[in-house]
Backbone and ligand atoms as CSV (ligand in chain L), in Angstrom:
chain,resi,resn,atom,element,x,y,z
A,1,UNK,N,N,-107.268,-19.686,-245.545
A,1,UNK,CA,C,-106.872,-19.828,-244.135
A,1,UNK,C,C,-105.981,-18.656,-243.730
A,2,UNK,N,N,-106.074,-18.180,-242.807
A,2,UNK,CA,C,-105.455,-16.777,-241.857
A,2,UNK,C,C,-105.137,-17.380,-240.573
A,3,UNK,N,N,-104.595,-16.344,-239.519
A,3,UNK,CA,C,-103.990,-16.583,-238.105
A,3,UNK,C,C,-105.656,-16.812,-237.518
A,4,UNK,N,N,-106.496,-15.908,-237.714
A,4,UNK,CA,C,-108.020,-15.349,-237.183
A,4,UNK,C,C,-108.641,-16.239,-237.731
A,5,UNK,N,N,-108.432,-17.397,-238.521
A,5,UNK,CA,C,-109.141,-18.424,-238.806
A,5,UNK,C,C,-108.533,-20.218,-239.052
A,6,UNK,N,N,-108.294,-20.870,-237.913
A,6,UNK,CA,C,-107.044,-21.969,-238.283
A,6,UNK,C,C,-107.703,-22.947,-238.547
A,7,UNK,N,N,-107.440,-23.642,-239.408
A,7,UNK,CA,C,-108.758,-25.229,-239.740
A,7,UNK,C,C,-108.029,-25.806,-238.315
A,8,UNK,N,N,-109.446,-26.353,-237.782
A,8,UNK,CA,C,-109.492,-27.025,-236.481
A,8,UNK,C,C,-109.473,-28.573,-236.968
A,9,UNK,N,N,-109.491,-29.575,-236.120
A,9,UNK,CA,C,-109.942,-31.136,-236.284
A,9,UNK,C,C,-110.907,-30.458,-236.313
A,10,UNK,N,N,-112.184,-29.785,-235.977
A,10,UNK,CA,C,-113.588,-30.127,-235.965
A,10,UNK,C,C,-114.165,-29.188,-237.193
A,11,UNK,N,N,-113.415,-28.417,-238.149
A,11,UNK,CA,C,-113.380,-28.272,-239.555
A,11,UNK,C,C,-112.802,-29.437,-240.256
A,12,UNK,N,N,-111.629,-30.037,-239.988
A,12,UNK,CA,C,-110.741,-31.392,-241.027
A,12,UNK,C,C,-112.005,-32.448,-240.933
A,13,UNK,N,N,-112.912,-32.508,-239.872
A,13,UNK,CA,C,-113.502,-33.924,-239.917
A,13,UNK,C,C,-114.677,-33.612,-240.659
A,14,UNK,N,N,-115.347,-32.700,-240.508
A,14,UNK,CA,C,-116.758,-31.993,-241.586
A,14,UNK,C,C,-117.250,-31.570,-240.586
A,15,UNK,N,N,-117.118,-31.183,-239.016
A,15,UNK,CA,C,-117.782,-30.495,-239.202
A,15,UNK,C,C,-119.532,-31.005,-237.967
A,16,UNK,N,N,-119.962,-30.399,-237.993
A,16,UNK,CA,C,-121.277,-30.317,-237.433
A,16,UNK,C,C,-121.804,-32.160,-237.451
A,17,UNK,N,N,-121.884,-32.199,-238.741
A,17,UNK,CA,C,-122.391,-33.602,-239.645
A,17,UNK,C,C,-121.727,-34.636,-239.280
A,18,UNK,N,N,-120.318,-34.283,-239.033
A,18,UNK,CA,C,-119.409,-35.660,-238.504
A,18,UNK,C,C,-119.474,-35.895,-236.952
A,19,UNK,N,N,-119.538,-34.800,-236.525
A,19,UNK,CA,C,-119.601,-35.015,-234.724
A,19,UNK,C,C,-121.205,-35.499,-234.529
A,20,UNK,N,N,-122.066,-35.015,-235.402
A,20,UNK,CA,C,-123.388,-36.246,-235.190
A,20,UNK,C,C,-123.506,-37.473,-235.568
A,21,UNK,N,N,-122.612,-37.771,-236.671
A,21,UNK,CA,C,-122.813,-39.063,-237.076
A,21,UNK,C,C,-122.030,-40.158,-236.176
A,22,UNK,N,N,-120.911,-39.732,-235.847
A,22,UNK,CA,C,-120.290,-39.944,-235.304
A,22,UNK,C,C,-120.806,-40.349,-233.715
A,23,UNK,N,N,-121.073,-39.720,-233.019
A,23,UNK,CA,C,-121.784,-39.603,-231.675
A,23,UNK,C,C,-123.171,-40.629,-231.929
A,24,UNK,N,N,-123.841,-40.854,-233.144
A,24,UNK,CA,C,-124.749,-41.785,-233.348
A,24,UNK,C,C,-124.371,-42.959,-233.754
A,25,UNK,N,N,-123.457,-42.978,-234.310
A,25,UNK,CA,C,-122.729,-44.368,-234.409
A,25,UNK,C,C,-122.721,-44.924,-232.864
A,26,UNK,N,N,-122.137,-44.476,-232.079
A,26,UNK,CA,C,-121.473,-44.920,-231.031
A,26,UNK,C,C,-122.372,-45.218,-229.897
A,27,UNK,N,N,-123.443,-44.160,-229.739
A,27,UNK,CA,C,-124.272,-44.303,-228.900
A,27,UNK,C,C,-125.551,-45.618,-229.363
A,28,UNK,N,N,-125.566,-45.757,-230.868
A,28,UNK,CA,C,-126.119,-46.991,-231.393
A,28,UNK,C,C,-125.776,-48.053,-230.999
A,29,UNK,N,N,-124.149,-47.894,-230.990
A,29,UNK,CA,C,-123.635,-49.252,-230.684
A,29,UNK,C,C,-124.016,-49.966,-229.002
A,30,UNK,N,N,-123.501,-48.855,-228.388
A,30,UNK,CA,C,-123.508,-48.853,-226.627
A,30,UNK,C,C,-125.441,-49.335,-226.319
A,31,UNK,N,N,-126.349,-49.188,-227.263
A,31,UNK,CA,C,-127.486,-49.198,-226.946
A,31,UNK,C,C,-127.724,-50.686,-227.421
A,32,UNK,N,N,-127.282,-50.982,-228.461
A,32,UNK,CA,C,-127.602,-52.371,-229.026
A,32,UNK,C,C,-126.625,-53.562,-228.644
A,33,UNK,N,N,-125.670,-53.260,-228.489
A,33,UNK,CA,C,-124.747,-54.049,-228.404
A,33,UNK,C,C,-124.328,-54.879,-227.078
A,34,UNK,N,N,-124.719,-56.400,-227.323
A,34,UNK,CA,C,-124.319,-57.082,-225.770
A,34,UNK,C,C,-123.446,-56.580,-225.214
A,35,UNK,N,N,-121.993,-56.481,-226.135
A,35,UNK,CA,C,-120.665,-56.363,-225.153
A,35,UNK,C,C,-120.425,-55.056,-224.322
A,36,UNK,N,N,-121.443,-54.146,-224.808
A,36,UNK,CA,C,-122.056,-52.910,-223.806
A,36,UNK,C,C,-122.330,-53.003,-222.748
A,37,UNK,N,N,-122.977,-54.065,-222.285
A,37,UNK,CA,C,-124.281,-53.737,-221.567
A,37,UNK,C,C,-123.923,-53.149,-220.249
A,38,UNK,N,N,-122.510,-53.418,-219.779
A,38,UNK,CA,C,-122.461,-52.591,-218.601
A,38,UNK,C,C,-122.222,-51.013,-218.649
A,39,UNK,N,N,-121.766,-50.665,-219.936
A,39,UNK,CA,C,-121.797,-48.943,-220.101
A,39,UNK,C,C,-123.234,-48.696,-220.425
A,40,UNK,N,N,-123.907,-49.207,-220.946
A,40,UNK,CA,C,-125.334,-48.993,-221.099
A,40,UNK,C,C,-126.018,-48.879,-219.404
A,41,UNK,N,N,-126.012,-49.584,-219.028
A,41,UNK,CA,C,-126.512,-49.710,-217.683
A,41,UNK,C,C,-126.042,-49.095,-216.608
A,42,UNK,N,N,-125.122,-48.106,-217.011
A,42,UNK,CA,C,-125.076,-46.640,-216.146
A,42,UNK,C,C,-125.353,-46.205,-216.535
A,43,UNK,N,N,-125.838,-45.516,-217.654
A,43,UNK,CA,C,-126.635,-44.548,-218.300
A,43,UNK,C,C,-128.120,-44.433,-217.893
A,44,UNK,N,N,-129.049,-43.271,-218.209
A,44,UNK,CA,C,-129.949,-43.370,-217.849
A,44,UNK,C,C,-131.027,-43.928,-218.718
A,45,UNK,N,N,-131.999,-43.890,-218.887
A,45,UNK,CA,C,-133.069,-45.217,-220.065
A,45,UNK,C,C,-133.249,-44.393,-221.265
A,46,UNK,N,N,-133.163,-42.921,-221.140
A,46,UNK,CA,C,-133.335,-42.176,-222.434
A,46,UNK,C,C,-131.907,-41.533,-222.498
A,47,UNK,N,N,-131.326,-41.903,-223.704
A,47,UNK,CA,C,-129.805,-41.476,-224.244
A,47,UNK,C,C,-130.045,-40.031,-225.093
A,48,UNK,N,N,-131.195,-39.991,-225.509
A,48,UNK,CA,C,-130.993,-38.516,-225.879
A,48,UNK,C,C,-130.609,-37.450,-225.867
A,49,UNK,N,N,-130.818,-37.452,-224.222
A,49,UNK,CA,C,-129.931,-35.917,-223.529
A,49,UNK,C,C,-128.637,-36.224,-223.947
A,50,UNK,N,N,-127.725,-37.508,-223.345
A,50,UNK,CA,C,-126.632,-37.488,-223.338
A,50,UNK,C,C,-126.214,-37.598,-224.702
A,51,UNK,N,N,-126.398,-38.133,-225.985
A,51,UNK,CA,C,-126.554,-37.988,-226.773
A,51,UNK,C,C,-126.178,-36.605,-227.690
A,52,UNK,N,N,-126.841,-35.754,-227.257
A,52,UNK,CA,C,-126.856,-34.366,-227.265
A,52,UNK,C,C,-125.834,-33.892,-226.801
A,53,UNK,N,N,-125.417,-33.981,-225.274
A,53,UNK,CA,C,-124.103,-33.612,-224.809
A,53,UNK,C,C,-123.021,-33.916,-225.243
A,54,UNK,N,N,-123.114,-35.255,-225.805
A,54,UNK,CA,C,-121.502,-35.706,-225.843
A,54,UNK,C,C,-121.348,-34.742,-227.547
A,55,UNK,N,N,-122.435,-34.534,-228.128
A,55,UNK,CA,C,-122.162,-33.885,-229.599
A,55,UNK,C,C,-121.360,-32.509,-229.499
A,56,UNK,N,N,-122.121,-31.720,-228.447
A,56,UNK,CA,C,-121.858,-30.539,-228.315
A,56,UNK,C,C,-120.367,-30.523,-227.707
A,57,UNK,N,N,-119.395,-31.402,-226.495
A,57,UNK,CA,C,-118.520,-31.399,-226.057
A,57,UNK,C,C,-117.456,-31.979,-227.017
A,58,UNK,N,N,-117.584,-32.997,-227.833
A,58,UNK,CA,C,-116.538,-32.963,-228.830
A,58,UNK,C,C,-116.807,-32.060,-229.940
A,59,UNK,N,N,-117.746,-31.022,-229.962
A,59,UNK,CA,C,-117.955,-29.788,-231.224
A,59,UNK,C,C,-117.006,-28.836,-230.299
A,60,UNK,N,N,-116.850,-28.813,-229.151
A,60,UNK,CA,C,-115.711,-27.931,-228.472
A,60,UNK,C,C,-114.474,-28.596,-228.646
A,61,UNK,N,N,-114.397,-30.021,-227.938
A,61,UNK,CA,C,-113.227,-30.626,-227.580
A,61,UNK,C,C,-112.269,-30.393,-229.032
A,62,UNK,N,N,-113.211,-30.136,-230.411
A,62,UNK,CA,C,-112.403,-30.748,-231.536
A,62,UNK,C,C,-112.085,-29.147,-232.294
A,63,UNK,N,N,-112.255,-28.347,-231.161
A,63,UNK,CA,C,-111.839,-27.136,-231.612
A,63,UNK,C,C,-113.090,-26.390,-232.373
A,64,UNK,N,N,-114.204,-26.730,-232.297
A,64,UNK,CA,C,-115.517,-25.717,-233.013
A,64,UNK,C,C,-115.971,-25.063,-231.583
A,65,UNK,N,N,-117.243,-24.812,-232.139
A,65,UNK,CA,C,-118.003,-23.973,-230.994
A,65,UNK,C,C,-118.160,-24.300,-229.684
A,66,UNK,N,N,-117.966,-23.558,-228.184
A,66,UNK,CA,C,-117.590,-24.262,-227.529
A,66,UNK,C,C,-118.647,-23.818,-226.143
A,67,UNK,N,N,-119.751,-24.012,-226.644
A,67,UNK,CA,C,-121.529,-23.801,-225.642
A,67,UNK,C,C,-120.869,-24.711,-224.640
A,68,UNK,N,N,-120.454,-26.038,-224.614
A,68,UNK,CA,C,-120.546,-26.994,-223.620
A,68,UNK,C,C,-119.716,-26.534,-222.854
A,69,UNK,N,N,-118.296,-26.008,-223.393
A,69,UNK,CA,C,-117.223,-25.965,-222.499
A,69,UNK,C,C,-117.324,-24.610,-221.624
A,70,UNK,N,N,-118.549,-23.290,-222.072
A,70,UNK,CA,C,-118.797,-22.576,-221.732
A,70,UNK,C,C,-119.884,-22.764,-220.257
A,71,UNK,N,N,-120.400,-23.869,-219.627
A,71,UNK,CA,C,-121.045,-24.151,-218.732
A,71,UNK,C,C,-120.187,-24.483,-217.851
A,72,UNK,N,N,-118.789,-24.389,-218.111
A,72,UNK,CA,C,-118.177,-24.736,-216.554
A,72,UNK,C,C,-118.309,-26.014,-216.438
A,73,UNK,N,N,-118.613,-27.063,-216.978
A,73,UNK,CA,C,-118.312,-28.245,-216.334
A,73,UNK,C,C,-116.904,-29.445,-216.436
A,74,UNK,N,N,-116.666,-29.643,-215.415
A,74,UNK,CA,C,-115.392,-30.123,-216.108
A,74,UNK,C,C,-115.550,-31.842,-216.067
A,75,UNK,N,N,-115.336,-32.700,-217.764
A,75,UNK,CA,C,-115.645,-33.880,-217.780
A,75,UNK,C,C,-115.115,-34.727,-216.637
A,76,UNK,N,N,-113.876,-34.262,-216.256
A,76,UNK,CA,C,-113.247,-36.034,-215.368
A,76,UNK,C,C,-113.754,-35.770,-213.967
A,77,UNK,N,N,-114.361,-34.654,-213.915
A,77,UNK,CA,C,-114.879,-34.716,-212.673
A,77,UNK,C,C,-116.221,-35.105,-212.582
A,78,UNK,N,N,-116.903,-34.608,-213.643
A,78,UNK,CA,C,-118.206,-35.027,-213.932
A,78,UNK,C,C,-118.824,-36.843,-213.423
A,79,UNK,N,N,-117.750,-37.211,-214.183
A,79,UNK,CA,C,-117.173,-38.459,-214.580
A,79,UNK,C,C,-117.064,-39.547,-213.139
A,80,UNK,N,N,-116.918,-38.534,-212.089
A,80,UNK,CA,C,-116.272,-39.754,-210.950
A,80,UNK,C,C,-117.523,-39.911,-209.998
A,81,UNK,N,N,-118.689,-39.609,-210.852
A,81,UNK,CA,C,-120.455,-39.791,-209.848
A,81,UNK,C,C,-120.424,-41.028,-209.979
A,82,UNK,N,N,-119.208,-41.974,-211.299
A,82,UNK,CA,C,-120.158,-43.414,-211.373
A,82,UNK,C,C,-118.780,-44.311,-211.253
A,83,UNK,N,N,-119.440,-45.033,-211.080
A,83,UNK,CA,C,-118.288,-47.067,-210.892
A,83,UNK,C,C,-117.636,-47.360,-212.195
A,84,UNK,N,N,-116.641,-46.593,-212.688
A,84,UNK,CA,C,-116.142,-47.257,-214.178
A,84,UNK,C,C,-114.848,-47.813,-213.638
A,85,UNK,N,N,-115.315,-49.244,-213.828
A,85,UNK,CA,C,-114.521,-50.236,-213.823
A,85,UNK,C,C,-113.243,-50.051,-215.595
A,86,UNK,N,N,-112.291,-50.421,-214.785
A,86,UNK,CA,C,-111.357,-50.709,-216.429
A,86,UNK,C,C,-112.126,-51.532,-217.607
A,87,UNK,N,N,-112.764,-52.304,-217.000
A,87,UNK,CA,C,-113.922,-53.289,-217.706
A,87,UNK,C,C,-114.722,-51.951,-218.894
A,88,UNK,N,N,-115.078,-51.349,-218.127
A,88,UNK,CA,C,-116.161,-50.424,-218.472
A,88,UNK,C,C,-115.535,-49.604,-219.447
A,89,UNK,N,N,-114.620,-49.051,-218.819
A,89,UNK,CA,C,-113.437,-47.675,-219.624
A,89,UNK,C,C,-113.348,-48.594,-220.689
A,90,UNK,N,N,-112.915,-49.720,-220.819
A,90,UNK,CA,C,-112.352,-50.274,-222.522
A,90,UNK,C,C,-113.752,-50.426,-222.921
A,91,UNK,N,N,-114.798,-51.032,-222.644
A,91,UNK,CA,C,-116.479,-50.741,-223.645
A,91,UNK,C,C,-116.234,-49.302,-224.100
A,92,UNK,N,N,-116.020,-48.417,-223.054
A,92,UNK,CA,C,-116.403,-47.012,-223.797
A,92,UNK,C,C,-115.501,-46.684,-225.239
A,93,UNK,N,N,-114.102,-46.908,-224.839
A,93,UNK,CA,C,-112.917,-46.827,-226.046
A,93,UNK,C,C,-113.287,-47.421,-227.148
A,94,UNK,N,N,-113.866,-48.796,-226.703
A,94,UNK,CA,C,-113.831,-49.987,-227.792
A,94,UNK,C,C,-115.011,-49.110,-228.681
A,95,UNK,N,N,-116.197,-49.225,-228.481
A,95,UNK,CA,C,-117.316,-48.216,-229.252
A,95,UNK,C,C,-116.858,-47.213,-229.682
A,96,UNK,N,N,-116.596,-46.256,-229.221
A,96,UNK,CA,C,-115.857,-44.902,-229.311
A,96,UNK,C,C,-115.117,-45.147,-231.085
A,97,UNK,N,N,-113.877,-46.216,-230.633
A,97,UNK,CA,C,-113.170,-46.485,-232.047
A,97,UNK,C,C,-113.651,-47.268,-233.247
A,98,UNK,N,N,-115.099,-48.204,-232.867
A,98,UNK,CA,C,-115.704,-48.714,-234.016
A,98,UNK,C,C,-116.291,-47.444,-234.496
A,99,UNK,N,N,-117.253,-46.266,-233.883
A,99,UNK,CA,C,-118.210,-45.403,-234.421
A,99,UNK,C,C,-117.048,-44.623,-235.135
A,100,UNK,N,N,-116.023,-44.316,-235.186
A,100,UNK,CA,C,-114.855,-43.365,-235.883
A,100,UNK,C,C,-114.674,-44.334,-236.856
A,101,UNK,N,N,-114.382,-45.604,-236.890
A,101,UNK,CA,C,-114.250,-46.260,-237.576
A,101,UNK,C,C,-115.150,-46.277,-238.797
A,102,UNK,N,N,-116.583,-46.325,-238.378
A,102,UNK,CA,C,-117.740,-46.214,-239.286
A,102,UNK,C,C,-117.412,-45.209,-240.110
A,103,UNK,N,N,-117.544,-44.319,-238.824
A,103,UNK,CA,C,-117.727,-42.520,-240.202
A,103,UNK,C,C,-116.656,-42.681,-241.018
A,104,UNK,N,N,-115.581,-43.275,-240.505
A,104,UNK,CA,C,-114.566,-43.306,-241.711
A,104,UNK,C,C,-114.675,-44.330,-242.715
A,105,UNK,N,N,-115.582,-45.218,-242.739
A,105,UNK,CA,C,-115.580,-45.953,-243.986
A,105,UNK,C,C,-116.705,-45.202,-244.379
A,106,UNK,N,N,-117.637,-44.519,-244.078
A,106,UNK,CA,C,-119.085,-44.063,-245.098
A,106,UNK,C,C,-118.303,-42.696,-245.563
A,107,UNK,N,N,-117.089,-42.029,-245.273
A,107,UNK,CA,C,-116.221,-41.020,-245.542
A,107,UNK,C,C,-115.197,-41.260,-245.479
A,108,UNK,N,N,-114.854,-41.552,-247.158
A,108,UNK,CA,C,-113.127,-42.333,-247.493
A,108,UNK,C,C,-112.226,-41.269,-247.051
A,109,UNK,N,N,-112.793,-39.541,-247.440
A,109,UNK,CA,C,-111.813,-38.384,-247.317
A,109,UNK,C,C,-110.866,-38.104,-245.943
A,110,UNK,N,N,-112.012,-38.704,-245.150
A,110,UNK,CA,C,-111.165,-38.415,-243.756
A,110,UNK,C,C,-110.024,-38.974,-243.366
A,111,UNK,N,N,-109.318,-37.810,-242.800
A,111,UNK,CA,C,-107.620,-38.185,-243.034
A,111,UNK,C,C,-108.172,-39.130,-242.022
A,112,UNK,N,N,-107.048,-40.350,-242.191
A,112,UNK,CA,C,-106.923,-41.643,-241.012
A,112,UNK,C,C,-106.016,-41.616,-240.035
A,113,UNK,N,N,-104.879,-40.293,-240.477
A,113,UNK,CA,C,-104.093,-40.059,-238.850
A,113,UNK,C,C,-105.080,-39.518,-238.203
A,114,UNK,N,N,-106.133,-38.613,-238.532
A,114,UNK,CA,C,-106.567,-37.453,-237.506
A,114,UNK,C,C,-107.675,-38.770,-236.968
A,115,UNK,N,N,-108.349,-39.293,-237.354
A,115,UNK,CA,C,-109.265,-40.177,-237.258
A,115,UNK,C,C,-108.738,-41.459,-235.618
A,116,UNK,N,N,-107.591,-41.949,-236.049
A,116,UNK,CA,C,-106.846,-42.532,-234.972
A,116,UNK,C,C,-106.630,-41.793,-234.148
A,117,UNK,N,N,-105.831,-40.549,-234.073
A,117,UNK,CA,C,-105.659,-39.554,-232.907
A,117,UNK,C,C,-106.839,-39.556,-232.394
A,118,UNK,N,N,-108.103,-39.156,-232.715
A,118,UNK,CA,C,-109.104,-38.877,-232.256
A,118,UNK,C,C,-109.198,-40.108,-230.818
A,119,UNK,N,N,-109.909,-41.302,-231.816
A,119,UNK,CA,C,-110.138,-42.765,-231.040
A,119,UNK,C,C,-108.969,-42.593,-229.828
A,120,UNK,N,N,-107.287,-42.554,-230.298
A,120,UNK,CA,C,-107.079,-42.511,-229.018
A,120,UNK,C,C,-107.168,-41.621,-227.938
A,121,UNK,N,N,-107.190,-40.252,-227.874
A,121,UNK,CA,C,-107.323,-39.820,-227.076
A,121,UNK,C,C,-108.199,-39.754,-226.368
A,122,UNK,N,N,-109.460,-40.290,-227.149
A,122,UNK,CA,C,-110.785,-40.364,-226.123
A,122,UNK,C,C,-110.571,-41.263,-225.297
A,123,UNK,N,N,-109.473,-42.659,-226.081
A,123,UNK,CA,C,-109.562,-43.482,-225.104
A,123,UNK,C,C,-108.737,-43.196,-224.177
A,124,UNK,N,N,-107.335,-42.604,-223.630
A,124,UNK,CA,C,-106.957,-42.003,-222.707
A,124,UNK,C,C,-107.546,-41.386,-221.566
A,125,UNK,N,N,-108.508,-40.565,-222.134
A,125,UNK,CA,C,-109.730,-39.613,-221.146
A,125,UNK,C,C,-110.644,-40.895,-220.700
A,126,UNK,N,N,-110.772,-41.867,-221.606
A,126,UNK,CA,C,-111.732,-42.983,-220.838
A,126,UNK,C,C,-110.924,-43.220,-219.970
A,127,UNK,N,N,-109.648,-43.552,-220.014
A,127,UNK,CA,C,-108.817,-44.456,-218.630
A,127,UNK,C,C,-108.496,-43.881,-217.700
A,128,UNK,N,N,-108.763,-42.626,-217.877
A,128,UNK,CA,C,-108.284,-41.417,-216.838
A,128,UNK,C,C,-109.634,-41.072,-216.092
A,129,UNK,N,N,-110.848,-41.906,-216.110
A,129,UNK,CA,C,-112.369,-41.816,-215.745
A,129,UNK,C,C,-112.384,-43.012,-214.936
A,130,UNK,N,N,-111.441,-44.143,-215.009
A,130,UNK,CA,C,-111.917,-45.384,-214.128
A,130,UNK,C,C,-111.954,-45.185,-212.675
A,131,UNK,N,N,-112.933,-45.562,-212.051
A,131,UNK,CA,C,-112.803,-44.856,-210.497
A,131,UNK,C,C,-112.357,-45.954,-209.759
A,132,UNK,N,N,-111.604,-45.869,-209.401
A,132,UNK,CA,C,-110.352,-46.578,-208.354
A,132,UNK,C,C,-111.397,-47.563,-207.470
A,133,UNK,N,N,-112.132,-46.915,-206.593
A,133,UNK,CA,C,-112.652,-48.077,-205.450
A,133,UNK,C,C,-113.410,-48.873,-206.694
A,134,UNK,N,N,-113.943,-48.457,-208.147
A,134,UNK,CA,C,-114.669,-49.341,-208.170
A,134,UNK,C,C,-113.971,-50.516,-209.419
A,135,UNK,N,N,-112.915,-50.637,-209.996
A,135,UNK,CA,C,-112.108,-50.963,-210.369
A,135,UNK,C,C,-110.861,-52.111,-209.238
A,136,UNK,N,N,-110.789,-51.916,-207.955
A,136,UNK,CA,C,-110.839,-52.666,-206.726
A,136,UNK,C,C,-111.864,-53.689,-206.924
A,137,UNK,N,N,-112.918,-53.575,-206.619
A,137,UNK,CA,C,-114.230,-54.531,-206.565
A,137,UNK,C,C,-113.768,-54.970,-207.951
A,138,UNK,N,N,-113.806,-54.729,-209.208
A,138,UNK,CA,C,-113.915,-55.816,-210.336
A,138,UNK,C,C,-112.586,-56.709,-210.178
A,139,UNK,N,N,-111.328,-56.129,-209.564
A,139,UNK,CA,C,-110.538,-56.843,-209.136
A,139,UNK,C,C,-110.618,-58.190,-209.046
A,140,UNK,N,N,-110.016,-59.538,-209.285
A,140,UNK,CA,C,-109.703,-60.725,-208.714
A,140,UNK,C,C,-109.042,-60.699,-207.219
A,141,UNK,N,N,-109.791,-61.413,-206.084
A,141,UNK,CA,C,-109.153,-61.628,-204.844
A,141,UNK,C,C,-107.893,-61.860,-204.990
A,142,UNK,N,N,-106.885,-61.205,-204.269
A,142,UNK,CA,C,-105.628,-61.600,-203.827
A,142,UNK,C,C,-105.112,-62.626,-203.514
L,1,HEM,C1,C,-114.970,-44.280,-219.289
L,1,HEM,C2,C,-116.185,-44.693,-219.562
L,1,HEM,C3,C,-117.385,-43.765,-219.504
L,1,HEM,C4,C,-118.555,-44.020,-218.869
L,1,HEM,C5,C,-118.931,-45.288,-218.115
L,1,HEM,C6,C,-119.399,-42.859,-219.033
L,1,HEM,C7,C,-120.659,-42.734,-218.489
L,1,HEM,C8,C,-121.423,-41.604,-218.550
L,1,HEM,C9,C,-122.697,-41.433,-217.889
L,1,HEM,C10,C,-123.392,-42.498,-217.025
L,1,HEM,C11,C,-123.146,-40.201,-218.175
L,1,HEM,C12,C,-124.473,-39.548,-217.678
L,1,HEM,C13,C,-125.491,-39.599,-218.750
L,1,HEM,C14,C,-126.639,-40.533,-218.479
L,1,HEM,O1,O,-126.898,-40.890,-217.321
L,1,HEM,O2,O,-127.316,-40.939,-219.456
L,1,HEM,C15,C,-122.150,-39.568,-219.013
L,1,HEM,C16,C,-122.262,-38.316,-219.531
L,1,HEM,C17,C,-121.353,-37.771,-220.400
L,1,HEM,N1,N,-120.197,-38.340,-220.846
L,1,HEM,FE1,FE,-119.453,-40.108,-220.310
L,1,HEM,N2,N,-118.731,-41.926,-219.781
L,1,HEM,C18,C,-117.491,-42.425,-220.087
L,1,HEM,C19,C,-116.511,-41.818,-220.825
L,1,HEM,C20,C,-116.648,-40.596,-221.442
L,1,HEM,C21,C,-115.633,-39.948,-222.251
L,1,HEM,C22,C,-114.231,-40.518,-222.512
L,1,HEM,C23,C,-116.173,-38.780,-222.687
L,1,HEM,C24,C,-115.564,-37.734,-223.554
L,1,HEM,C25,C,-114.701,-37.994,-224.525
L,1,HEM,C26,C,-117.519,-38.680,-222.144
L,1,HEM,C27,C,-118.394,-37.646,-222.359
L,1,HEM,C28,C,-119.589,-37.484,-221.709
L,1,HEM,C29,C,-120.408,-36.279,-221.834
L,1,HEM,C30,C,-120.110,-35.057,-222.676
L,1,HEM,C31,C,-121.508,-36.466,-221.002
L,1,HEM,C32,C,-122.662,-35.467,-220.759
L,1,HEM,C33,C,-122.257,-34.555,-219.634
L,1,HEM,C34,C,-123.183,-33.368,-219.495
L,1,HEM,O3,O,-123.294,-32.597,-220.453
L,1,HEM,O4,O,-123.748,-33.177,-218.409
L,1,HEM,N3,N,-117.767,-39.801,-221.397
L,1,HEM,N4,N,-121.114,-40.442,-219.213
């Protein structure tokens, strides 16, 4: 290790292999899983693309190569085309931290602070995605 080369999270976690397994864990879950079904059902019917995206944006987010972050798009804005209810934002977290969860039991090595940091901060960026009018509507009447 040198200044010109710093182990990133997205070297500590493995890497290429972990941000796919990882991203397939999760998107497995969101696809199969009842307590999904409303993050599923903003999505579109083939998860592949997105699938794909979300790999490439945490291969940036986690400090590797950074193609996604090189398109200019910026996630929380991306983010406010759809109705995420708080309802919704915790499905996304909740998955999010079982699929980290996974890779970390099929990979004892992975440190478990960096592993938690991870889960939470995604879930932060999930809560920072809930869109207000539509989080109103899931509301209970006054
Ligand atoms: C808060 C709950 C969230 C919901 C309901 C949600 C929903 C969606 C939807 C509907 C899409 C479009 C893809 C499609 O239609 O199949 C999308 C794309 C995407 N989401 Fe989320 N998302 C959430 C949180 C997050 C978070 C926290 C991240 C990052 C940590 C993230 C990363 C992405 C990425 C990278 C894409 C693809 C964007 C692109 O490359 O164009 N999402 N999301």
């Amino acid at each position: 290790m040198n200044a010109a080369s710093p182990v990133t999270p997205y070297d500590m976690i493995g890497g290429d292999e972990a941000v796919v397994a990882i991203v397939g864990y999760f998107y497995d879950l969101v696809e199969k899983e009842p307590d999904y079904a409303a993050l599923r059902a903003l999505h579109a019917a083939d998860l592949g693309p997105v699938r794909h995206s979300l790999e490439r944006f945490l291969t940036g987010w986690l400090g590797g190569p950074r193609d996604w972050f090189e398109r200019g798009t910026c996630i929380m804005s991306m983010h406010r085309a759809f109705p995420i209810t708080p309802a919704i934002a915790t499905q996304w977290s909740d998955a999010m931290g079982r699929a980290i969860t996974a890779y970390r039991t099929a990979t004892p090595a992975l440190d478990a602070d960096l592993a938690e940091r991870m889960a939470e901060k995604m879930g932060h960026m999930a809560q920072g995605m809930i869109n207000l009018a539509a989080a109103k509507a899931e509301a209970p009447a006054a």
